[in-house]
N, CA, C and O atoms as CSV, one atom per row, in Angstrom:
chain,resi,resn,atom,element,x,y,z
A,1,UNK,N,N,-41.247,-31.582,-38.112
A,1,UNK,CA,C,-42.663,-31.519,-38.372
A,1,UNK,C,C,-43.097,-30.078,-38.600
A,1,UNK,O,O,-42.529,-29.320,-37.815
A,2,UNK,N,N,-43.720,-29.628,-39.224
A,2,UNK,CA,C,-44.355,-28.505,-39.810
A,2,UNK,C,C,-44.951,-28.018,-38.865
A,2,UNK,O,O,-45.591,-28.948,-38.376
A,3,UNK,N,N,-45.234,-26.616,-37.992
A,3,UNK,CA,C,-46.127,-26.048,-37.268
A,3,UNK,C,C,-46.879,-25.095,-37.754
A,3,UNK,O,O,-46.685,-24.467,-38.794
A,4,UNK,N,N,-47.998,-24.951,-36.780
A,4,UNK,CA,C,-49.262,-23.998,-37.452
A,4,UNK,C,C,-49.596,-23.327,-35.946
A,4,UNK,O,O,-49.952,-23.789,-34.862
A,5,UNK,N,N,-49.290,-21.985,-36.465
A,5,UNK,CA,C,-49.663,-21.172,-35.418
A,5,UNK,C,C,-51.351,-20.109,-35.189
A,5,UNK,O,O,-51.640,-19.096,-35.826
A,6,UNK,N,N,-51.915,-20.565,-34.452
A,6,UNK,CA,C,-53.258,-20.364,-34.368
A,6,UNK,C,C,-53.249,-19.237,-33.149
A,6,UNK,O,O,-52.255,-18.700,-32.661
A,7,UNK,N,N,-54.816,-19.008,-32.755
A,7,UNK,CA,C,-55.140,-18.452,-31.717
A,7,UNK,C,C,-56.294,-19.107,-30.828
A,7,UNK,O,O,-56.993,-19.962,-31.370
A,8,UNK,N,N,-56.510,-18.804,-29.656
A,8,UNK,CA,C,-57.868,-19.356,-29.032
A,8,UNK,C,C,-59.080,-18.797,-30.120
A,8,UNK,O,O,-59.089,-17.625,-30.494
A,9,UNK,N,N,-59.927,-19.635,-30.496
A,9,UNK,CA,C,-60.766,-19.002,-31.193
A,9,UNK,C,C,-61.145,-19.574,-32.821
A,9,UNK,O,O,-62.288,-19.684,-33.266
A,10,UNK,N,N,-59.784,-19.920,-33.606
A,10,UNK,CA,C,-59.428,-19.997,-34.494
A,10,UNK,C,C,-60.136,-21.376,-35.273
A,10,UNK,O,O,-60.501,-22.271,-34.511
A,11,UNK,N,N,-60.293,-21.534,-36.395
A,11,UNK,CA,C,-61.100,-22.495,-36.920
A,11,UNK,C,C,-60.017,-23.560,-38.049
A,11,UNK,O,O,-59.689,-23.056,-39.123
A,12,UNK,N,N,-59.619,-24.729,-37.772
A,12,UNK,CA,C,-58.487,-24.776,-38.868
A,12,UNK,C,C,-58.649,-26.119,-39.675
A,12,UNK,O,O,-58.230,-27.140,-39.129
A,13,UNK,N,N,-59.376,-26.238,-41.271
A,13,UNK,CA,C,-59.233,-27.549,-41.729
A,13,UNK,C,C,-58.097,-28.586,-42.101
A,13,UNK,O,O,-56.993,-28.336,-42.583
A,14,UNK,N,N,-58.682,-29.905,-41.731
A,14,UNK,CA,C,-57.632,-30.777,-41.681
A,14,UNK,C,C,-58.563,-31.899,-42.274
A,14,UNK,O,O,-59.786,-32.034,-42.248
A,15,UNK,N,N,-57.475,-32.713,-42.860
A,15,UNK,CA,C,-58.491,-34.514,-43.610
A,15,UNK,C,C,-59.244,-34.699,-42.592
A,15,UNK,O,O,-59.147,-34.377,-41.408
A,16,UNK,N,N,-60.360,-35.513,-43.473
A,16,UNK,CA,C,-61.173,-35.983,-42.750
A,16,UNK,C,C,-60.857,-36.731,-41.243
A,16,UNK,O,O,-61.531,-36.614,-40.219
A,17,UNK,N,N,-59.524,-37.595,-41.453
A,17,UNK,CA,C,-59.415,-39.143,-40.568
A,17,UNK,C,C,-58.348,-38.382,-39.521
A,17,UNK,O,O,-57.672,-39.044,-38.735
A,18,UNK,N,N,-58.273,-36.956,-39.594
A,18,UNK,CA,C,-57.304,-36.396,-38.547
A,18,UNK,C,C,-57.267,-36.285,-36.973
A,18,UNK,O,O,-58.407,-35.972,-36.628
A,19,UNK,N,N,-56.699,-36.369,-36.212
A,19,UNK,CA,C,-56.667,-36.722,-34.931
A,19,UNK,C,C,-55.755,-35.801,-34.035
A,19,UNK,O,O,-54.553,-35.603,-34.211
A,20,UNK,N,N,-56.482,-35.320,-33.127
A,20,UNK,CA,C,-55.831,-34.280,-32.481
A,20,UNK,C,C,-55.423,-34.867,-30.827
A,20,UNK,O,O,-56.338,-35.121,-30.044
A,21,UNK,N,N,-54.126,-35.021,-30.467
A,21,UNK,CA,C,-53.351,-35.555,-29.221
A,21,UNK,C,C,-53.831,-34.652,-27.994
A,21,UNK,O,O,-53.277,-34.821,-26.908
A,22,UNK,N,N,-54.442,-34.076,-28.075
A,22,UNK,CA,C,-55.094,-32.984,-26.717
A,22,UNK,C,C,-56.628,-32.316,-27.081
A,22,UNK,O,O,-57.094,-32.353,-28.220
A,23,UNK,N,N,-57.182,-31.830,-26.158
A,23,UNK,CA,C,-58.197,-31.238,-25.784
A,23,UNK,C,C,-58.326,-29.719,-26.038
A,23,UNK,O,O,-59.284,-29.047,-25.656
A,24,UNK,N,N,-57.211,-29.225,-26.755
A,24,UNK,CA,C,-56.708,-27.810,-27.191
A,24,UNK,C,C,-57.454,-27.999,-28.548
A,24,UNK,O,O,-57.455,-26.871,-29.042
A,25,UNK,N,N,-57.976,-28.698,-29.250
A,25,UNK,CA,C,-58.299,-28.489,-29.993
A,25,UNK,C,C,-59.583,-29.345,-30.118
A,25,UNK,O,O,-59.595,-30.461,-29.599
A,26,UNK,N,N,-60.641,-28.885,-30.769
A,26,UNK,CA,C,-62.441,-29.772,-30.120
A,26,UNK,C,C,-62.904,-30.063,-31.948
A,26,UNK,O,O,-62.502,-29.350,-32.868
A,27,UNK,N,N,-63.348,-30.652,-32.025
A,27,UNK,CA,C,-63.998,-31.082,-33.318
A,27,UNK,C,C,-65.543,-30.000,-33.546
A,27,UNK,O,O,-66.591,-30.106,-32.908
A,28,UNK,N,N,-65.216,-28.959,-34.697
A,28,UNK,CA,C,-65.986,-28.214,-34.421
A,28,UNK,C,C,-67.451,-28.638,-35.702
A,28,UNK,O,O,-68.654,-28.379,-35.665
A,29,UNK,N,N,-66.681,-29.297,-36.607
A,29,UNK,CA,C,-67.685,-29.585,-38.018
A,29,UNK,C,C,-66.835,-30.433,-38.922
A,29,UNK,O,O,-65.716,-30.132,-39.339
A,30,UNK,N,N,-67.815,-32.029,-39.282
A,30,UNK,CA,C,-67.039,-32.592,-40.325
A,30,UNK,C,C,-67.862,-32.370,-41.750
A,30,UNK,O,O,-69.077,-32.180,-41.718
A,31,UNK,N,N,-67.207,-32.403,-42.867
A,31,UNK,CA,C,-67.670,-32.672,-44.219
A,31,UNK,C,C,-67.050,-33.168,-45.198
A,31,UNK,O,O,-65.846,-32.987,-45.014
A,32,UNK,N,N,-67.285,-33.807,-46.334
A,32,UNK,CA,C,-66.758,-34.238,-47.525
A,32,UNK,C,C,-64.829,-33.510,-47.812
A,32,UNK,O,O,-63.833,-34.041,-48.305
A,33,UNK,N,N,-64.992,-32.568,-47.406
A,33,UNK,CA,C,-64.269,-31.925,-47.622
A,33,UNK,C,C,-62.751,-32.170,-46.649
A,33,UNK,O,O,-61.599,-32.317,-47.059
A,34,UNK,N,N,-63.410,-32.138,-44.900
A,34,UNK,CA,C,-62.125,-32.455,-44.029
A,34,UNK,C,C,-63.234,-32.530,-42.710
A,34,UNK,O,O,-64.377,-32.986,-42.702
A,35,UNK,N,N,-62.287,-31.779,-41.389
A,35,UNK,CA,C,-62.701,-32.316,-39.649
A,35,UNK,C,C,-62.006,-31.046,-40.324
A,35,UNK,O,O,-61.056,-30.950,-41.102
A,36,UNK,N,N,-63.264,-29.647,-39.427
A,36,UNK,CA,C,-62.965,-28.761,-39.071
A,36,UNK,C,C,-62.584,-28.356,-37.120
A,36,UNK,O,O,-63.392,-28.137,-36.217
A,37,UNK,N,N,-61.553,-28.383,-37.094
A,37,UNK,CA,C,-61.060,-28.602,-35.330
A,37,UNK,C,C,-60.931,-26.503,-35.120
A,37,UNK,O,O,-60.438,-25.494,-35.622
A,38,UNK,N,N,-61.661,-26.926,-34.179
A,38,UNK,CA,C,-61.558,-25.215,-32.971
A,38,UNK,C,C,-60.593,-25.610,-31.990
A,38,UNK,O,O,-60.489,-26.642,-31.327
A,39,UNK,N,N,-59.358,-23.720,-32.085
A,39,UNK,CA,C,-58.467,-24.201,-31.176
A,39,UNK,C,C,-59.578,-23.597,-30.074
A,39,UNK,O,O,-60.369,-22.673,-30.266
A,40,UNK,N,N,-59.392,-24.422,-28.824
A,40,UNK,CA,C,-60.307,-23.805,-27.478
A,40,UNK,C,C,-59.932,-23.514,-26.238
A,40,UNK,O,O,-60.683,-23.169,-25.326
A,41,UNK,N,N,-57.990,-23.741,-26.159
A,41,UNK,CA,C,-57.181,-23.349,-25.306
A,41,UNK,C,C,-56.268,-23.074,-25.442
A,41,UNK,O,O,-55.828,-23.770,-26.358
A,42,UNK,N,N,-55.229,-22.131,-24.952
A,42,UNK,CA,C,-53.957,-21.861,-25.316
A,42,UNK,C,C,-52.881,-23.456,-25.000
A,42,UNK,O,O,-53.019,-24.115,-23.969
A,43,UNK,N,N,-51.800,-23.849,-26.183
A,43,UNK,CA,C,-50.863,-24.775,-25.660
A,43,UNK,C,C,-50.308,-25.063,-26.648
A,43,UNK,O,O,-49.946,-24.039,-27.228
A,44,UNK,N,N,-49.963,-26.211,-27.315
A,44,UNK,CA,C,-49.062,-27.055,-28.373
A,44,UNK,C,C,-50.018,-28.228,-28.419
A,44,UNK,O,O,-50.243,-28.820,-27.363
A,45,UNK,N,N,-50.594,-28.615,-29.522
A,45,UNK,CA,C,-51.546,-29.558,-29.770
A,45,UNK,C,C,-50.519,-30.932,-30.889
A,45,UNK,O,O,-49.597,-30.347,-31.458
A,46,UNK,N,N,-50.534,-31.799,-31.085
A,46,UNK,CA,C,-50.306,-32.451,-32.229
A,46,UNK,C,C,-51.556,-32.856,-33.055
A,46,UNK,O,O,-52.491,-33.280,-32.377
A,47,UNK,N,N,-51.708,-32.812,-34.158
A,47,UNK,CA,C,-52.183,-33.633,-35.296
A,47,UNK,C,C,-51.835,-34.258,-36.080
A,47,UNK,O,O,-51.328,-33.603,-36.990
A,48,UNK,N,N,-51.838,-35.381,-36.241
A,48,UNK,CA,C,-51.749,-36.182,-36.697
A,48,UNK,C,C,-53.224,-37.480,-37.942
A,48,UNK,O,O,-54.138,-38.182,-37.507
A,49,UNK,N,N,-52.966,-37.346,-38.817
A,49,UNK,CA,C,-53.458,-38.862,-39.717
A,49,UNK,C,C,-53.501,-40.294,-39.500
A,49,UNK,O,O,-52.641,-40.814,-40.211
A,50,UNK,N,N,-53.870,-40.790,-39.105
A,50,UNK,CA,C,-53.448,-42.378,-38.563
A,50,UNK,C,C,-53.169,-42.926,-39.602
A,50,UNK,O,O,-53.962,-42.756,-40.529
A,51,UNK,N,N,-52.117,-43.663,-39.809
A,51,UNK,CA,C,-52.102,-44.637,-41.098
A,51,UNK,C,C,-51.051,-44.173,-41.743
A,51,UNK,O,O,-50.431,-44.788,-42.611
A,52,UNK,N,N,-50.750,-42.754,-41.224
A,52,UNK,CA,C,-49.536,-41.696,-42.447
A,52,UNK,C,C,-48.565,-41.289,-41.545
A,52,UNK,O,O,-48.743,-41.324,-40.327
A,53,UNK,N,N,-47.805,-41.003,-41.943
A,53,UNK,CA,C,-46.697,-39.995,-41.380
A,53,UNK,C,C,-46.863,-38.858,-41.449
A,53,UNK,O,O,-45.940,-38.070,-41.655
A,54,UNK,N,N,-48.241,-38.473,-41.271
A,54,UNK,CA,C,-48.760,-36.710,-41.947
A,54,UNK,C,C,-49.085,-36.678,-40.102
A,54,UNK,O,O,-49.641,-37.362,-39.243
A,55,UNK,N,N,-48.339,-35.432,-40.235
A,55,UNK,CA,C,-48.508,-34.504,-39.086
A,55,UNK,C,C,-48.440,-33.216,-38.656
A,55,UNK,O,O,-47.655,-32.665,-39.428
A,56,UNK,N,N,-48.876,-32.330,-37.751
A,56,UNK,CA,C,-47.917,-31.411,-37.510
A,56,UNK,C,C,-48.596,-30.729,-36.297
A,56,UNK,O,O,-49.720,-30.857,-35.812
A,57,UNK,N,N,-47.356,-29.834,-35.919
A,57,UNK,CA,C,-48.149,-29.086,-34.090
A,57,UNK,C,C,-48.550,-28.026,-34.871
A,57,UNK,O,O,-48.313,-27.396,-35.902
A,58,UNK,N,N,-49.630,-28.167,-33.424
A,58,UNK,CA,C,-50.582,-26.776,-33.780
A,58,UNK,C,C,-50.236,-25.788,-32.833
A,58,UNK,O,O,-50.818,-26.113,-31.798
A,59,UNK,N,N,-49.326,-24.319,-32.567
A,59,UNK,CA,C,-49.374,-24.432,-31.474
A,59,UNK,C,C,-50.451,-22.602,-31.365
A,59,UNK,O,O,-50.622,-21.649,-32.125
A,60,UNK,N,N,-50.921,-23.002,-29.911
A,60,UNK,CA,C,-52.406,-22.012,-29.989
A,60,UNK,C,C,-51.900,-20.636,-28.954
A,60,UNK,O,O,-51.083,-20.800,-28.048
A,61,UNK,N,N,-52.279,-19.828,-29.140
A,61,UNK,CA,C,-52.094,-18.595,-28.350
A,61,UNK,C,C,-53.329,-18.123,-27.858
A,61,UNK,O,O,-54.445,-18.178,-28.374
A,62,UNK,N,N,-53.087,-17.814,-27.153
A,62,UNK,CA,C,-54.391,-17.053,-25.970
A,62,UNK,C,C,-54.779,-15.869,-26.913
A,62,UNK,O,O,-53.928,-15.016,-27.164
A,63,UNK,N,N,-55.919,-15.795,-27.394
A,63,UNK,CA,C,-57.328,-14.543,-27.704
A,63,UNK,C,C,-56.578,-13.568,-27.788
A,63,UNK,O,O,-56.013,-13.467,-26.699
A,64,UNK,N,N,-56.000,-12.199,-28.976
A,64,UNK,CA,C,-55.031,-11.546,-28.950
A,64,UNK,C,C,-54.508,-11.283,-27.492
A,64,UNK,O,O,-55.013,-10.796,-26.481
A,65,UNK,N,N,-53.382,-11.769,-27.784
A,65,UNK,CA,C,-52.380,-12.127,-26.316
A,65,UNK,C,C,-51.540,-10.874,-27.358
A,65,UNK,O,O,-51.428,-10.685,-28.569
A,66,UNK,N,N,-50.939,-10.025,-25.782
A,66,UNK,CA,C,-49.595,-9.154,-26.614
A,66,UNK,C,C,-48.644,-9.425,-25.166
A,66,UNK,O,O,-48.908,-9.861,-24.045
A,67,UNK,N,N,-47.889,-9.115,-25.581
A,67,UNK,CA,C,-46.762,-10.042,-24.736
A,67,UNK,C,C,-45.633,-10.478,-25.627
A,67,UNK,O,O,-45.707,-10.514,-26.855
A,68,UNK,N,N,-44.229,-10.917,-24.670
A,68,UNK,CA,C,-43.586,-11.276,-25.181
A,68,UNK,C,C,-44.068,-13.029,-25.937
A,68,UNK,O,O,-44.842,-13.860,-25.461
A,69,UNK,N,N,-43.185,-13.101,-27.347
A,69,UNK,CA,C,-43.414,-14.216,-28.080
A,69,UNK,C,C,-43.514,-15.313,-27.319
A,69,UNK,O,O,-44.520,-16.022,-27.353
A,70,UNK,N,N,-42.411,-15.581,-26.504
A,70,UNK,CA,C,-42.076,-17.006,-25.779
A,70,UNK,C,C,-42.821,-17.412,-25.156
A,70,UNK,O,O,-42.792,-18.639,-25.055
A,71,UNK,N,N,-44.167,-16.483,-24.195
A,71,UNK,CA,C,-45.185,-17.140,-23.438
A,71,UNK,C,C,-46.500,-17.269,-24.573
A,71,UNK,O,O,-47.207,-18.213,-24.221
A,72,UNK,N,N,-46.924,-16.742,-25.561
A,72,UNK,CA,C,-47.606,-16.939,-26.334
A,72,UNK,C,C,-48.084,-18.141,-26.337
A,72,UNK,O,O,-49.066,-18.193,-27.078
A,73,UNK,N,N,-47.867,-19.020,-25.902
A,73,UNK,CA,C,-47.939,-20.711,-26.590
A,73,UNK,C,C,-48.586,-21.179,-24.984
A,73,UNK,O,O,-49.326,-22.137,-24.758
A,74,UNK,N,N,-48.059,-20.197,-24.015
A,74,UNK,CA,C,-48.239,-21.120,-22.410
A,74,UNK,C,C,-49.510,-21.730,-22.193
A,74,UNK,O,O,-50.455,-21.190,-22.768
A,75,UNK,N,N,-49.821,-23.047,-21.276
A,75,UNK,CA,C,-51.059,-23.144,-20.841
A,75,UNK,C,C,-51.687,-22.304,-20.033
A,75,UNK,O,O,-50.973,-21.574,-19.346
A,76,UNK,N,N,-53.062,-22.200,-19.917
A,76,UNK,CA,C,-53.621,-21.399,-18.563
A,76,UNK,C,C,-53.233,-22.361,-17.551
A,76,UNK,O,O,-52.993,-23.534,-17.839
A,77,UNK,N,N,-53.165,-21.902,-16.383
A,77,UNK,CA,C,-53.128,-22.167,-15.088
A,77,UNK,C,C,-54.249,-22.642,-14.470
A,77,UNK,O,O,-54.210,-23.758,-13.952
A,78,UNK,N,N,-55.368,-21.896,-14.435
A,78,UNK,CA,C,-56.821,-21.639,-14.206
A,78,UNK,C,C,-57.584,-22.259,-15.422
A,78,UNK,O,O,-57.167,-22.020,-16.555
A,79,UNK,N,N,-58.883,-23.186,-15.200
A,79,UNK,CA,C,-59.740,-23.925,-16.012
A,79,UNK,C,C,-60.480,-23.011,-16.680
A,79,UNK,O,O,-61.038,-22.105,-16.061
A,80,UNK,N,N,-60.573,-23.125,-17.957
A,80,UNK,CA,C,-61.109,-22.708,-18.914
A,80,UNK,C,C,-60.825,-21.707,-19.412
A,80,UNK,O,O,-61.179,-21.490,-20.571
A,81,UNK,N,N,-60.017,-20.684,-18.616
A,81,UNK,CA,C,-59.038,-19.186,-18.856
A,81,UNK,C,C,-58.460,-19.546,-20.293
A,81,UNK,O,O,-57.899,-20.587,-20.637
A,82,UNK,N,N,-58.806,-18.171,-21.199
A,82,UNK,CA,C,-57.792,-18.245,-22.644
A,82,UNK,C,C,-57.720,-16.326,-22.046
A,82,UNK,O,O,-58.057,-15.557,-22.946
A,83,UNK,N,N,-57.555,-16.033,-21.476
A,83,UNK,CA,C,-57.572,-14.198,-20.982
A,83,UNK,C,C,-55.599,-13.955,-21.070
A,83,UNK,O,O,-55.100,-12.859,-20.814
């Protein structure tokens, strides 16, 4: 499956009928056009199309995070933390 690497913060269009498997990502604006989804926590999100085999992870990084690559992707620990 194809990945898309984002940040907390980040704004990313997708089809209209798209569907996001977690809470990492919030429905920020729909139009003619697609479902604009905000990433709003650091993690690995899926999206997915219902009906298709169209998919792919989203995976989100914490608000310029510098650090090594491999934790980039981690959840917070603490509620609502993207720091």
């Amino acid at each position: 499956m194809p990945t898309v690497d984002a940040e907390v913060g980040t704004s990313l269009l997708f089809p209209v009928n798209a569907a996001a498997d977690d809470a990492g990502l919030i429905v920020e604006k729909t139009s003619n056009a697609g479902i604009v989804l905000k990433a709003c926590r650091p993690g690995i999100v899926r999206v997915s199309v219902p009906g298709t085999s169209r998919a792919v992870f989203v995976r989100i990084a914490r608000h310029e995070f510098v650090g090594l690559a491999q934790y980039r992707h981690l959840e917070c620990e603490e509620e609502g933390g993207d720091e």
